[in-house]
C-alpha positions in Angstrom: -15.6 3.7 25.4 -13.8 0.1 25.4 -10.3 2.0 25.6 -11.4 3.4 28.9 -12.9 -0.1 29.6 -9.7 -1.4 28.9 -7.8 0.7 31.5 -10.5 1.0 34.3 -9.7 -3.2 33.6 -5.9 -2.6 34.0 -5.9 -0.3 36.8 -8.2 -2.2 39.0 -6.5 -6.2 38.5 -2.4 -4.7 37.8 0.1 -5.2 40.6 3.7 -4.7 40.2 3.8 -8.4 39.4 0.9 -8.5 36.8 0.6 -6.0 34.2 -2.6 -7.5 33.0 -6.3 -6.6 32.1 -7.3 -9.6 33.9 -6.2 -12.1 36.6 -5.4 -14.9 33.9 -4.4 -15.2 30.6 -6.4 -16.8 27.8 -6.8 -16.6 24.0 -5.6 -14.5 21.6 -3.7 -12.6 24.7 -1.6 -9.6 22.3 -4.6 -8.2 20.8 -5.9 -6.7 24.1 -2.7 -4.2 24.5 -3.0 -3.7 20.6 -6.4 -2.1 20.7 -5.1 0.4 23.3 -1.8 0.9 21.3 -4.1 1.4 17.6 -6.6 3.5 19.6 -4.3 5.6 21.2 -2.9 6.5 18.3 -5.9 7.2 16.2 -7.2 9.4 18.9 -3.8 10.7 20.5 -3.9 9.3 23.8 -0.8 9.3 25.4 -2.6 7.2 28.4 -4.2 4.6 26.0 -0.9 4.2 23.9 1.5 3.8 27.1 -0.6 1.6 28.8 -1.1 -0.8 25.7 2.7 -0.9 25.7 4.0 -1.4 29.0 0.3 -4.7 28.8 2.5 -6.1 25.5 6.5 -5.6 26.9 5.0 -7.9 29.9 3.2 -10.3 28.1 6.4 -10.7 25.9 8.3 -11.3 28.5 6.3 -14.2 29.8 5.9 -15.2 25.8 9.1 -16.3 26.0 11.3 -19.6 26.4 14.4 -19.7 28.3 16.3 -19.2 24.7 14.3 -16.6 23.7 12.1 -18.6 21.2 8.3 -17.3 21.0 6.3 -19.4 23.1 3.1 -18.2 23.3 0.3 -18.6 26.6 -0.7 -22.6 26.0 -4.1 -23.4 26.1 -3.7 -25.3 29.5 -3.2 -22.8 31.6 -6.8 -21.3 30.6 -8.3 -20.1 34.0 -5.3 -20.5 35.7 -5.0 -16.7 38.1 -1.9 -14.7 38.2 0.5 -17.4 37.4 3.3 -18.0 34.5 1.4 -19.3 31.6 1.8 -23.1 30.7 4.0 -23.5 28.0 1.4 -26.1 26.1 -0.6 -26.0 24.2 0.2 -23.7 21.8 -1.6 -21.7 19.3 -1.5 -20.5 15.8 -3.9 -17.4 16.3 -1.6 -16.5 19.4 1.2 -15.8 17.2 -0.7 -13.9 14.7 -1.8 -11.6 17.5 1.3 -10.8 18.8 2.7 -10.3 15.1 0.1 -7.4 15.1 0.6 -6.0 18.2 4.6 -6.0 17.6 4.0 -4.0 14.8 1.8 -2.0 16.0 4.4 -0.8 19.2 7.1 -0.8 16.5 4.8 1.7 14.3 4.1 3.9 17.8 7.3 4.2 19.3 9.6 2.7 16.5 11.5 0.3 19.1 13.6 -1.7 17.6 12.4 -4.4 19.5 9.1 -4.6 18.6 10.3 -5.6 15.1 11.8 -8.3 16.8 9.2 -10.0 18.7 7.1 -9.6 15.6 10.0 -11.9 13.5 10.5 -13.9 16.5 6.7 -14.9 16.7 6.8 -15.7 12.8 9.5 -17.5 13.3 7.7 -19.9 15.5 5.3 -20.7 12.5 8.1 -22.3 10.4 10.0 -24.2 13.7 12.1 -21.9 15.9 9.8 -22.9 18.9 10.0 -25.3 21.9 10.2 -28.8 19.7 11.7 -27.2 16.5 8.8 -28.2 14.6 7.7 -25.9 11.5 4.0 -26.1 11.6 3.8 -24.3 8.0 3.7 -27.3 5.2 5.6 -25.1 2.7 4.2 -27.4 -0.3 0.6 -26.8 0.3 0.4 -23.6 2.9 -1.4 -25.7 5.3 -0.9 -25.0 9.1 -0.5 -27.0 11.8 -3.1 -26.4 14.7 -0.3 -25.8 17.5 2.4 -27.7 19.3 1.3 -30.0 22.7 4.2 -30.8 24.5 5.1 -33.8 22.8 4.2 -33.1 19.0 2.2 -30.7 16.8 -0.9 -31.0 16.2 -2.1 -32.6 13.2 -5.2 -30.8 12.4 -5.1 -28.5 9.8 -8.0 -25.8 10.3 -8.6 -22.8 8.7 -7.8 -20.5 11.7 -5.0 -21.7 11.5 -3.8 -21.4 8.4 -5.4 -17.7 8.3 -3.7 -16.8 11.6 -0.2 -18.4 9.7 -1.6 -16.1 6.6 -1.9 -13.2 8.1 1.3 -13.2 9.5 2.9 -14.0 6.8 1.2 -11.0 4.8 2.0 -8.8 8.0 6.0 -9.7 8.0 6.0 -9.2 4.8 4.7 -5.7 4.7 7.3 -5.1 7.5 10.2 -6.5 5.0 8.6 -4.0 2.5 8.8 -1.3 4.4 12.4 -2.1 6.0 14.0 -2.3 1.7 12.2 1.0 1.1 13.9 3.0 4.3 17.3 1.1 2.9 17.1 2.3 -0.4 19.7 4.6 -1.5 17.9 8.0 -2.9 19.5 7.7 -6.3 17.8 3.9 -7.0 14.2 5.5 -5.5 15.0 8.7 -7.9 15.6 6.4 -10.5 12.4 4.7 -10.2 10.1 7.6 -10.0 
């Protein structure tokens, strides 16, 4: 029932130029075409599935600064209709979310670059963003609330550092998986 929500959504706000559920972009943007990729997938729903990935290869493409650093949908731009997100201020949680929905396009259509975005939006957590600033505090695990245009944000909450967290737990799964398909079959015979 929300799938088709979802796409009645989709079909009555997308244009050519806005591939988009609604006419602005908010918070926690990636997990919207997630649900439709993880739901089409459970249920085998070619039309939930295609439409979940062709919502997350355009909202990558606007996640992106012009050196193709992960820069997710700032927090100023909140109500803002049908224009290219503000680049500030930027969110832990937004990253997280589009760590998950990378993986979950790499998992349905095995595109390599799924597997990127999801790296590239990790990345962001420990500095490769717009002021180079790691927002992960390797000594203690805290996180950084985001980066406003001229700093990061000091405050340390606990979204934060779960949205850093989960990430983190995510790409590593992903690295897992990745030394398991590169195994040579003698080393996994030899384990067994």
């Amino acid at each position: 029932m929300l799938a088709n929500r979802l796409i009645a959504l989709l079909a009555q706000v997308e244009t050519e130029d806005w591939a988009w559920f609604e006419a602005g972009l908010s918070y926690d943007n990636a997990r919207l075409p997630q649900a439709l990729i993880a739901t089409g997938m459970a249920t085998g729903t070619p039309t939930y599935l295609l439409a979940g990935l062709k919502s997350l290869r355009w909202l990558m493409r606007l996640q992106s600064n012009p050196a193709g650093l992960f820069r997710p949908v700032g927090t100023e731009g909140f109500g803002a209709l049908r224009t290219v997100p503000e680049p500030f201020d930027q969110q832990p949680v937004e990253a997280a979310a589009t760590i998950s929905a990378c993986l979950a396009a790499h998992q349905a259509d095995g595109d390599p670059e799924w597997r990127r975005g999801a790296e590239c939006a990790f990345a962001w957590f420990l500095g490769a963003n717009d002021l180079a600033t790691p927002l992960v505090d390797m000594a203690t695990g805290a996180c950084r609330d985001g980066l406003h245009a001229d700093r990061a944000n000091e405050n340390r909450g606990a979204e934060s550092v779960l949205s850093y967290l989960l990430g983190l737990a995510e790409i590593r799964s992903l690295a897992r998986m990745g030394s398991r398909q590169k195994r040579p079959a003698s080393s996994h015979a030899r384990r067994v």
